[in-house]
Jmol script that loads the backbone (N, CA, C; Angstrom):
load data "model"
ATOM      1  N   UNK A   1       0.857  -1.171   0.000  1.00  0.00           N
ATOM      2  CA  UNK A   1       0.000   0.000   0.000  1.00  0.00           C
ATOM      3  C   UNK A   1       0.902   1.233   0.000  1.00  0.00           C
ATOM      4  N   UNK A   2       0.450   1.750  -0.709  1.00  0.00           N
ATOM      5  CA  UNK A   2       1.400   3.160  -0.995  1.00  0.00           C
ATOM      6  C   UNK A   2       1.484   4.211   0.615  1.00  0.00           C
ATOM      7  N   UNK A   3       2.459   5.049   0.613  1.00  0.00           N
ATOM      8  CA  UNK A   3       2.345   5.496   1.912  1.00  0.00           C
ATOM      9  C   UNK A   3       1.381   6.574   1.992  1.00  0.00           C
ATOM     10  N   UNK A   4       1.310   7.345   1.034  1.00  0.00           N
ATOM     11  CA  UNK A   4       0.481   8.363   1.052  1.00  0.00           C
ATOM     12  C   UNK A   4      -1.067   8.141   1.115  1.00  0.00           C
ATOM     13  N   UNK A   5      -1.317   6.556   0.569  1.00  0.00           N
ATOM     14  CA  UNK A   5      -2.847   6.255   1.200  1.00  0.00           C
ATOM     15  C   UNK A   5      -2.655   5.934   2.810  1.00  0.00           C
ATOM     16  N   UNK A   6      -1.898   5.593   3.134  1.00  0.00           N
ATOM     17  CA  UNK A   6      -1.551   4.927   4.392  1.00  0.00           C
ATOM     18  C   UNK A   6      -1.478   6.398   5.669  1.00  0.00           C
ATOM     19  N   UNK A   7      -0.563   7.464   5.315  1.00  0.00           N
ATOM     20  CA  UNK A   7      -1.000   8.523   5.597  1.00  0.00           C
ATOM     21  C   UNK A   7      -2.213   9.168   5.953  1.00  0.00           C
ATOM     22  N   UNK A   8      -2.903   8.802   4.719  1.00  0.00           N
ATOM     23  CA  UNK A   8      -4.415   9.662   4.453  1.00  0.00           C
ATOM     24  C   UNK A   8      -5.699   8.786   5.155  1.00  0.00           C
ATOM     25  N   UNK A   9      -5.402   7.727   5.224  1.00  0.00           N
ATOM     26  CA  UNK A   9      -6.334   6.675   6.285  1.00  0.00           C
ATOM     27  C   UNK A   9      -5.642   7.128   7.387  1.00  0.00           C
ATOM     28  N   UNK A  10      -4.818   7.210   7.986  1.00  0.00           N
ATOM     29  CA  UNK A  10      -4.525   7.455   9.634  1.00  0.00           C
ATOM     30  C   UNK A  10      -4.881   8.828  10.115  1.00  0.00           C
ATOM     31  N   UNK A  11      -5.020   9.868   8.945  1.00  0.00           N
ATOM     32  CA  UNK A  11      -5.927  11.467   8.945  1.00  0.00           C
ATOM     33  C   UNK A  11      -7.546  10.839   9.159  1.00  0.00           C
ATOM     34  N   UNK A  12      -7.650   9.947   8.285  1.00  0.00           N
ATOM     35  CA  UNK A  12      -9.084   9.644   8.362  1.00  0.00           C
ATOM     36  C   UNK A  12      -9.619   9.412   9.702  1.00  0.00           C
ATOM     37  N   UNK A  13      -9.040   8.736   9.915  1.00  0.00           N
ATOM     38  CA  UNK A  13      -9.407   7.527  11.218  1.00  0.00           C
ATOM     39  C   UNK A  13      -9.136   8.586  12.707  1.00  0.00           C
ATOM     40  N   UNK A  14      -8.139   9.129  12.475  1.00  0.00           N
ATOM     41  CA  UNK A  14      -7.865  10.364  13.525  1.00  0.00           C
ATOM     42  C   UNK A  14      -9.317  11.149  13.798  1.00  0.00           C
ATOM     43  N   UNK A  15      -9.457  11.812  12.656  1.00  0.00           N
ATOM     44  CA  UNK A  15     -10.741  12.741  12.535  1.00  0.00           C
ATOM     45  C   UNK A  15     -11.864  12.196  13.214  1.00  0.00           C
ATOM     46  N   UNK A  16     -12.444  10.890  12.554  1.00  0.00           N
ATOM     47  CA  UNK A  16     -13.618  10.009  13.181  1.00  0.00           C
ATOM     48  C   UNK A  16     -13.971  10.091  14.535  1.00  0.00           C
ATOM     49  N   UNK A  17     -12.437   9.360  15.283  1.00  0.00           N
ATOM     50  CA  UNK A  17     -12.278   9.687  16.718  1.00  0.00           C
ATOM     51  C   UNK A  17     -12.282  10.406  17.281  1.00  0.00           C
ATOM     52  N   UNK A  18     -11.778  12.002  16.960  1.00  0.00           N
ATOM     53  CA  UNK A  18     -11.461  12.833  17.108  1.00  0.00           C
ATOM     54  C   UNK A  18     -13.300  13.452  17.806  1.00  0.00           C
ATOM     55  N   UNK A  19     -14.184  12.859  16.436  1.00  0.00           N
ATOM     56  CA  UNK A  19     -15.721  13.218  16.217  1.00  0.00           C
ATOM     57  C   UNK A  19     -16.349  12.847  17.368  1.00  0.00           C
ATOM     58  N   UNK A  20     -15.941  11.171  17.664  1.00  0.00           N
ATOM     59  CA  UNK A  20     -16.886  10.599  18.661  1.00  0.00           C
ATOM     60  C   UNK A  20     -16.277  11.360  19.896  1.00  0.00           C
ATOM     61  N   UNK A  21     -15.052  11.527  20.341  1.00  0.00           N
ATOM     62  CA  UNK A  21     -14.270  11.870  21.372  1.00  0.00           C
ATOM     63  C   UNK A  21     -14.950  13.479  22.092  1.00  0.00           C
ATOM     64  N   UNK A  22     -15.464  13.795  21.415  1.00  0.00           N
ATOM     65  CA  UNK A  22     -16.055  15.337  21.730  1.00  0.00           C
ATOM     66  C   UNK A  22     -17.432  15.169  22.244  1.00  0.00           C
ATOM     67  N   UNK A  23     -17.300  15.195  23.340  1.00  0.00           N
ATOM     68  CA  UNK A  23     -19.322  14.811  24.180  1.00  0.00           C
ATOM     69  C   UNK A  23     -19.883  15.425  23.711  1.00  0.00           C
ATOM     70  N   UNK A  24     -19.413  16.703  23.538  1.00  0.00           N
ATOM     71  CA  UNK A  24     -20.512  17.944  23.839  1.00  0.00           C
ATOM     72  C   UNK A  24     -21.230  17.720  22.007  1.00  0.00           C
ATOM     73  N   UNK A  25     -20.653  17.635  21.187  1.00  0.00           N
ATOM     74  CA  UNK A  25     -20.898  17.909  20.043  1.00  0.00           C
ATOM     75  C   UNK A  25     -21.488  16.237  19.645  1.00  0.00           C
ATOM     76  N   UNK A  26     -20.615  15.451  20.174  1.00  0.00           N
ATOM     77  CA  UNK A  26     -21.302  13.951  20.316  1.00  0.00           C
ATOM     78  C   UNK A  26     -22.788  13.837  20.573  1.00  0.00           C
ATOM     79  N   UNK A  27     -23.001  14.265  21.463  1.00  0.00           N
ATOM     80  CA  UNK A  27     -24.605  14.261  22.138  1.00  0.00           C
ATOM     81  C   UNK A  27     -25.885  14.959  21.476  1.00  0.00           C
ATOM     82  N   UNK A  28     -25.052  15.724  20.737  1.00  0.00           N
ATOM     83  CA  UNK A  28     -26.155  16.773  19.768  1.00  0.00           C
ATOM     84  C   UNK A  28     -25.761  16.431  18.544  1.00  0.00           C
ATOM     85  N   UNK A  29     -25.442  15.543  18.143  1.00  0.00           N
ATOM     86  CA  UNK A  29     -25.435  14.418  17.018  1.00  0.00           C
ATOM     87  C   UNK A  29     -26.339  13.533  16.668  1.00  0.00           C
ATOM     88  N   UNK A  30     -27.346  13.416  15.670  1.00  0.00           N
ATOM     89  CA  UNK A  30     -28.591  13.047  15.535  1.00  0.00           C
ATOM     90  C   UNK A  30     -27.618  11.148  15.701  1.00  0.00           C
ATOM     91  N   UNK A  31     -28.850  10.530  15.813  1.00  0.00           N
ATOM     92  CA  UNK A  31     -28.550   9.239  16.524  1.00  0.00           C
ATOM     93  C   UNK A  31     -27.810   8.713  14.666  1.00  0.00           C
ATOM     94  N   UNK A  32     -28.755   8.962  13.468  1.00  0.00           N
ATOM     95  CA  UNK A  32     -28.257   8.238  12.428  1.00  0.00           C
ATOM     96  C   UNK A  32     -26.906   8.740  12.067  1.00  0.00           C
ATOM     97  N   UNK A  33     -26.117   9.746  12.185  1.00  0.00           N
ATOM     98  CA  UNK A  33     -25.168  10.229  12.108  1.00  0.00           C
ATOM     99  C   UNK A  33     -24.115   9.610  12.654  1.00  0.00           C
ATOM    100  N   UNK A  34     -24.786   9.497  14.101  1.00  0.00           N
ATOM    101  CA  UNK A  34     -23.720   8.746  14.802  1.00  0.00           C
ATOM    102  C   UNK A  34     -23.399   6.797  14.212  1.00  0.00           C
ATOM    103  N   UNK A  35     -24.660   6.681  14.050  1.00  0.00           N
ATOM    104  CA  UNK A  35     -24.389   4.819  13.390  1.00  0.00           C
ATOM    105  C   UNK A  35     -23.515   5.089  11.986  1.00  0.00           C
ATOM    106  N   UNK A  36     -23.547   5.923  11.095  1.00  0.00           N
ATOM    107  CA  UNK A  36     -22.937   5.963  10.158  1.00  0.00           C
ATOM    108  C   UNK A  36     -21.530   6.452   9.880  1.00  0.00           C
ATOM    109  N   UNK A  37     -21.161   7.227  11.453  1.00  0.00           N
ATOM    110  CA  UNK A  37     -19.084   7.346  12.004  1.00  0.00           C
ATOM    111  C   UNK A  37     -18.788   6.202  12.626  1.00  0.00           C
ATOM    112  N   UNK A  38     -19.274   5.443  13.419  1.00  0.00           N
ATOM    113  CA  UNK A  38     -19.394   4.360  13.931  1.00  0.00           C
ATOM    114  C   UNK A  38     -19.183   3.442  12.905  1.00  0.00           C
ATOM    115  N   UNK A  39     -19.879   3.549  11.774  1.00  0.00           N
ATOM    116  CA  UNK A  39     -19.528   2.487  10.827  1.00  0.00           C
ATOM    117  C   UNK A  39     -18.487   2.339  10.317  1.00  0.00           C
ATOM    118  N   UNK A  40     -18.472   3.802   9.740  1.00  0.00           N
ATOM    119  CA  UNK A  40     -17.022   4.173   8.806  1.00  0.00           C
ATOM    120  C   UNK A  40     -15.994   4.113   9.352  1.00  0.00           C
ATOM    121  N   UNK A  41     -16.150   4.467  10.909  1.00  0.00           N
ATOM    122  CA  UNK A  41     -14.841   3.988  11.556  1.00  0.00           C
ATOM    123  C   UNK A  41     -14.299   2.449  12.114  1.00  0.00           C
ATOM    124  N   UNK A  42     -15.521   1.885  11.816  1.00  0.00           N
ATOM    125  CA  UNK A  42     -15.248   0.168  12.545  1.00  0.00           C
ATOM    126  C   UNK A  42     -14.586  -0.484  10.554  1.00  0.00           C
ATOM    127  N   UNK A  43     -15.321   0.535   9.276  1.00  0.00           N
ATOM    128  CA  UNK A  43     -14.464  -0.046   8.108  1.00  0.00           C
ATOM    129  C   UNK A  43     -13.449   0.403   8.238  1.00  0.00           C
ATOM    130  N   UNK A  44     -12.843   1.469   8.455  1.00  0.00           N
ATOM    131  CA  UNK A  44     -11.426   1.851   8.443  1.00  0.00           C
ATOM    132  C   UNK A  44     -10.543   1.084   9.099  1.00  0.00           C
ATOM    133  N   UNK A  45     -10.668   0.991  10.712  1.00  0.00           N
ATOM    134  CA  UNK A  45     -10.252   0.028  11.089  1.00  0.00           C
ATOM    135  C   UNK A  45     -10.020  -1.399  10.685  1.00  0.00           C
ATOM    136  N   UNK A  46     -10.913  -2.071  10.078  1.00  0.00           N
ATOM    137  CA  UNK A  46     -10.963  -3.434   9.177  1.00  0.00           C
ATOM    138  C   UNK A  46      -9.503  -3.604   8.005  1.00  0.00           C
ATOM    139  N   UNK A  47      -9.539  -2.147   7.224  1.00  0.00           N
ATOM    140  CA  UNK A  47      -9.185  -2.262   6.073  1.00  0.00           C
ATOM    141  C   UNK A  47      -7.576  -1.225   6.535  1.00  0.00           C
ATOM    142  N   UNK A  48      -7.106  -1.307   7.268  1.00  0.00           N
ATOM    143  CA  UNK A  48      -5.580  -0.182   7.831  1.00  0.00           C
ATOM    144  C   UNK A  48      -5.345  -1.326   8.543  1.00  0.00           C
ATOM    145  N   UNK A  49      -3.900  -0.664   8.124  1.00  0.00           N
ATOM    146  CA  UNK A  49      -2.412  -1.734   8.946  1.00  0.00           C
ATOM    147  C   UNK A  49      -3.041  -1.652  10.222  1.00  0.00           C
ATOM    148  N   UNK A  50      -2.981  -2.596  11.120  1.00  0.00           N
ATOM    149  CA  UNK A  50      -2.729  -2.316  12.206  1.00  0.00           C
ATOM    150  C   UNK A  50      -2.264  -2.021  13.047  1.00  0.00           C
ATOM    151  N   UNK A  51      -0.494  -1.733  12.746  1.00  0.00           N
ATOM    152  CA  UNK A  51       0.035  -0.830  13.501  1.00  0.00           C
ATOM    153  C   UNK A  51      -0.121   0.752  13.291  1.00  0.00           C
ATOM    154  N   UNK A  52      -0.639   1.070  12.187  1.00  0.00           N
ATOM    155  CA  UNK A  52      -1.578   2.327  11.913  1.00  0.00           C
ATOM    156  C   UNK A  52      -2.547   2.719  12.697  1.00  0.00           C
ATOM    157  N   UNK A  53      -3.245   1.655  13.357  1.00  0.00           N
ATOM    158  CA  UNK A  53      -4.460   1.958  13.872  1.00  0.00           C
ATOM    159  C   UNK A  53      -4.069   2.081  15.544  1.00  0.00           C
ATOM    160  N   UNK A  54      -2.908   1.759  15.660  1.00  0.00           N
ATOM    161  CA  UNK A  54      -2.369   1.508  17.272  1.00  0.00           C
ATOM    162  C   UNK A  54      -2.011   3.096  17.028  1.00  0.00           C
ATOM    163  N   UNK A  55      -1.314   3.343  16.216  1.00  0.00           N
ATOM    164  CA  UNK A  55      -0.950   4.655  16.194  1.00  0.00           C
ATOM    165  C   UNK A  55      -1.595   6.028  16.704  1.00  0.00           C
ATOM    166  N   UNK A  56      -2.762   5.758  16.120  1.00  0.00           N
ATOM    167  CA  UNK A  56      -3.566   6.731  15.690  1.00  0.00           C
ATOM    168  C   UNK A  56      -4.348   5.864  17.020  1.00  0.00           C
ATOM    169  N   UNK A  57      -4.557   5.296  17.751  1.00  0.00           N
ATOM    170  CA  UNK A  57      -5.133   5.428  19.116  1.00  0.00           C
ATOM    171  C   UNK A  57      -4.257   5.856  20.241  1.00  0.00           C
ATOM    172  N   UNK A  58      -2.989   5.580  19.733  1.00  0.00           N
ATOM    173  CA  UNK A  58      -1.668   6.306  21.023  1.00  0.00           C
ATOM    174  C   UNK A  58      -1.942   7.561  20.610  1.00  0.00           C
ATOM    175  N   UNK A  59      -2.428   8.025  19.322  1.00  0.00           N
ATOM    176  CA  UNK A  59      -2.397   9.846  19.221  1.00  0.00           C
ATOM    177  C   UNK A  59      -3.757  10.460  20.002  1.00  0.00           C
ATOM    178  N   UNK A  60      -4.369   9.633  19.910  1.00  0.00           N
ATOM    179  CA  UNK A  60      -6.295   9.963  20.570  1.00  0.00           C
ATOM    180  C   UNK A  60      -6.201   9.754  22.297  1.00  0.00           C
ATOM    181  N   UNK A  61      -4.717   8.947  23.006  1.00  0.00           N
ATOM    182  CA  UNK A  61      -5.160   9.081  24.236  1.00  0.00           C
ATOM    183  C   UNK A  61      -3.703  10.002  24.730  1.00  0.00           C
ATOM    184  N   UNK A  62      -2.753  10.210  24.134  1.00  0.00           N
ATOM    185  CA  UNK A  62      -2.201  11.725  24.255  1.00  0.00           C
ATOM    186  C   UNK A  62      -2.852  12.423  24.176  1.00  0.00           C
ATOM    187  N   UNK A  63      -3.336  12.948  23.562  1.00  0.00           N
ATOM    188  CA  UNK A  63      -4.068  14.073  23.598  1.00  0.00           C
ATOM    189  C   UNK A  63      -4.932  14.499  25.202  1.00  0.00           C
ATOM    190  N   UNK A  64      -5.428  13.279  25.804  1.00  0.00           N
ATOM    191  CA  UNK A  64      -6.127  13.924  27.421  1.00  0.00           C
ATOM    192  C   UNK A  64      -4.645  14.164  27.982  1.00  0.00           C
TER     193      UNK A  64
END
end "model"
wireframe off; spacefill off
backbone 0.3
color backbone group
């Protein structure tokens, strides 16, 4: 896999989390919205390296 897709999925997947990770804006998120980041983020996950995806969860719990 080329790196620059590999790159651009770990932006992806960042963002997603990034989405659910925010209560305030989480909660005032219509419910179908939420099943459909939820989704896209359980495919991303499926289809990324998995040390990509470790990555990009060590970057989501730095951050607290």
């Amino acid at each position: 896999m080329a790196v620059e897709t590999r790159h651009a999925e770990k932006n992806v997947l960042f963002d997603l989390l990034m989405i659910q990770r925010n209560k305030t804006d989480w909660e005032k998120t219509p419910d179908t919205v939420k099943m459909t980041i939820k989704l896209a983020t359980q495919r991303f996950i499926a289809i990324m390296e998995p040390e990509d995806v470790k990555l990009v969860q060590k970057a989501i719990m730095e951050i607290d």
